[in-house]
N, C-alpha and C positions, 0 to 999 in steps of 0.2 A: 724614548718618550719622557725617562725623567729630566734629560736638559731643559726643555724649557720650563719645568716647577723649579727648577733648578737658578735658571735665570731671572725668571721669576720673584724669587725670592729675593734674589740678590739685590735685583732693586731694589725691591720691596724696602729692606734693610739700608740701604745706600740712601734712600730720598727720607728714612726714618730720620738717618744721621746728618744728612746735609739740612733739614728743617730746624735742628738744633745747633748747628753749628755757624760759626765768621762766614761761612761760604754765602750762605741764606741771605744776610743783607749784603753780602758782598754782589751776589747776583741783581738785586734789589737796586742799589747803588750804580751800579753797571747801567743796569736797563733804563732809569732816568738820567742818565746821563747822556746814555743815547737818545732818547726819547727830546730832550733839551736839546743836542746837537742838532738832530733832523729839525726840530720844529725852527730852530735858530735858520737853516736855509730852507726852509717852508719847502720841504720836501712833504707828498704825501705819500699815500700806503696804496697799495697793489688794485685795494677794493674800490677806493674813494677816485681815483685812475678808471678804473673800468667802469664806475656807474657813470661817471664824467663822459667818457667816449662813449655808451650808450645812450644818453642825451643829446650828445654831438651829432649820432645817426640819425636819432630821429629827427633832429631839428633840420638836418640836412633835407633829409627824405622829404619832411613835409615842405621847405621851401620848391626843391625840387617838383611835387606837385601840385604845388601854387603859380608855379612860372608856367607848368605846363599848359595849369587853366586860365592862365592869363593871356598868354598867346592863342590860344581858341578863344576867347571872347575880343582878343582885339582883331583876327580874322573874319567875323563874323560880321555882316552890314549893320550899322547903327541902329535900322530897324527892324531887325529881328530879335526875336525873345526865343532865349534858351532852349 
């Protein structure tokens, strides 16, 4: 049971030190730079991806139920009503 206070701690101390030290804006530096790189081939992110294809479904769906009602109303005699 004491390993993970153990591990725990270690962190704990580890993220103390790396907050003070070159690593901190080293990581910092890194991450905008990636962030530049992606954004320079207009890459997007995982989320902005999925709410995208969830709009595509639906927009899908609903065309797909509008062809449906469109075909029953163009089956139907000109003089009938709905």
């Amino acid at each position: 049971m004491a390993e993970p206070r153990i591990l725990d701690e270690l962190g704990v101390r580890i993220s103390e030190v790396l907050k003070n030290s070159p690593a901190q804006d080293l990581e910092k530096n890194l991450r905008a730079l990636a962030v530049a790189f992606f954004d320079r081939f207009e890459v997007v992110t995982r989320e902005d991806f999925e709410v995208q294809k969830r709009v595509l479904e639906r927009a899908r769906s609903q065309l797909a139920e509008l062809e449906s009602r469109l075909a029953e109303l163009e089956r139907r005699p000109n003089n009938q009503p709905g």
